[in-house]
N, C-alpha and C positions, 0 to 999 in steps of 0.2 A: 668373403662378404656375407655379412649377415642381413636376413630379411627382417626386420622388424614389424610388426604386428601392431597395429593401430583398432583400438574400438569404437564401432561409429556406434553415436548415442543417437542419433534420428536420419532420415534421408527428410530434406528440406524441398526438393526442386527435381525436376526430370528435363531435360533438352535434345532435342537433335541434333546426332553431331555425323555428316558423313555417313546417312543411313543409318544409324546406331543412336542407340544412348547414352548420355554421362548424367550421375546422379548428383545433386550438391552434396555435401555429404556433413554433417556439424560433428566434428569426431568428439568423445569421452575425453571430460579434463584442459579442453583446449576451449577460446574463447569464440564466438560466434561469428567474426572476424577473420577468423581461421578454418575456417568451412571453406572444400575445395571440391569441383569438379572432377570426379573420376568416372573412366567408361565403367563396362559391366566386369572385362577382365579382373578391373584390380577390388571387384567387389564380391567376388567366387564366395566365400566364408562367411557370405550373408544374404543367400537367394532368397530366403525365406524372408527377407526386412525388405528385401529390392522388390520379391512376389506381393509382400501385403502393399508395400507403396503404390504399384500397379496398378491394384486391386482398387482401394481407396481415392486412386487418383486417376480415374481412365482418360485415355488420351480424348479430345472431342478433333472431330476434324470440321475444317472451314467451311464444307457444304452445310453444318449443323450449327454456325456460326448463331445464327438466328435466335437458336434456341438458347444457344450459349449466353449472348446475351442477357435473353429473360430470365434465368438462372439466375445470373447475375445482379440484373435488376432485382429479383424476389431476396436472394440474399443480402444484397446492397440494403433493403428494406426492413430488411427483418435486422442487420446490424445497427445502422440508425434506427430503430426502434429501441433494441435494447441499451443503445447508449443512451436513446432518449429518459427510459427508464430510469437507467441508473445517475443521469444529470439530477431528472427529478427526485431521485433518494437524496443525494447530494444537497441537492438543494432544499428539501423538506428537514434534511438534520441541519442544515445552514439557520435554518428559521428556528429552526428549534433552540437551536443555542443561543441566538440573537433574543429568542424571546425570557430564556431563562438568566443570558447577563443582563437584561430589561429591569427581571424580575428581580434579580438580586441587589441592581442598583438602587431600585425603590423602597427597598428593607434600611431602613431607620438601623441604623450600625452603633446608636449610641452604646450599649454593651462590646464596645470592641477592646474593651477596657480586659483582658481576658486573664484566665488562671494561666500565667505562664511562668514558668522555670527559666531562672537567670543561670545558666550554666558559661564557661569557659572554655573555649576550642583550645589547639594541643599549642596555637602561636601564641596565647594568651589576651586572645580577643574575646570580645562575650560575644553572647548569642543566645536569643529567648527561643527558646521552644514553646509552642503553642498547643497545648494538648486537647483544646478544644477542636480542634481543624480537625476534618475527619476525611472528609474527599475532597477534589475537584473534580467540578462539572463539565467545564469545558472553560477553553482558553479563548479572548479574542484581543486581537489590536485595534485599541483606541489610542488619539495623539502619537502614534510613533511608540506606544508600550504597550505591550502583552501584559493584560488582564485577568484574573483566572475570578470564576464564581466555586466558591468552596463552600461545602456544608460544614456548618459549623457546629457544635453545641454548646446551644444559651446555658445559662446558669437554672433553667428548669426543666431542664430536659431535652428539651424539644430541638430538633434539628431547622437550621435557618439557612440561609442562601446570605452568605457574605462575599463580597467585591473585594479582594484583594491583587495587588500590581505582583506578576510573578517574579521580579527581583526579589522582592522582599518575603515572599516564600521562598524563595534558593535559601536566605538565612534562614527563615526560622522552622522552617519543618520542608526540608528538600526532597524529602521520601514520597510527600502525599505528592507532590509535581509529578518527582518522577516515572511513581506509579501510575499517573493518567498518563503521562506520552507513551509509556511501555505499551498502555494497551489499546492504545490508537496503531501501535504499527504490525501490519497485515503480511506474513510471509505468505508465499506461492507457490 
């Protein structure tokens, strides 16, 4: 019989079992779903994860109840505050882009007439590429379609705020899309 050897990536939870402990335990590689209860026996190869969890996690007992609570309370507080915070980010860049597809909409688009390249995709369809488009700003939905405000460049230089429906950026310049969702998305 062989013993197999599992890597615990965190201890999650501590409980009483029978006088004794069982740790939750989230093992290495496995889903979070798959996190299981084991006493101290079958955790020998990692006192030192089990000592710092301890450590970081003292037991409080029911006489100190009280306090436990306010703890609580104070944390509870201080988490809704910072989600408060971060609603208000949220919401302060929400405004921000509402103000800037405002702004873009109000820009007189008669130059939409643009230097673009009648090219040939590989099925023998056209497709203009637009080499004035330079960014998007940000995306929103109006009527039921996604919107993008794209900096453009007029014919004299100068960078403008144009209103374009992002279907019709997938055809004609699908890079500049893709590159603003790329950098909307946040890993952890």
């Amino acid at each position: 019989m062989t013993d197999t050897l599992y890597n615990v990536e965190k201890i999650l939870d501590r409980r009483r079992v029978n006088g004794g402990f069982e740790y939750k335990i989230k093992w290495e590689g496995y889903p979070m779903n798959e996190s299981t209860w084991e006493p101290m026996a079958n955790l020998e190869t990692v006192k030192e994860l089990v000592e710092e969890y301890n450590r970081t996690h003292p037991i409080t007992e029911k006489k100190r109840s009280s306090k436990a609570s306010s703890h609580k309370k104070n944390s509870d507080s201080f988490i809704n505050k910072k989600r408060k915070e971060e609603n208000d980010e949220k919401n302060q860049q929400i405004n921000q882009n509402e103000k800037n597809l405002e702004d873009a909409i109000k820009i007189n688009d008669d130059d939409s007439k643009v230097n673009a390249n009648k090219n040939v995709n590989a099925n023998g369809n056209n497709y203009i590429i637009d080499d004035s488009l330079k960014n998007v700003v940000t995306v929103k939905q109006e009527d039921q379609k996604l919107i993008a405000v794209v900096e453009k460049l007029n014919p004299n230089g100068d960078l403008i705020k144009t209103f374009i429906p992002t279907e019709d950026l997938r055809r004609t310049n699908p890079w500049i899309l893709l590159n603003f969702y790329e950098s909307k998305i946040k890993f952890s």
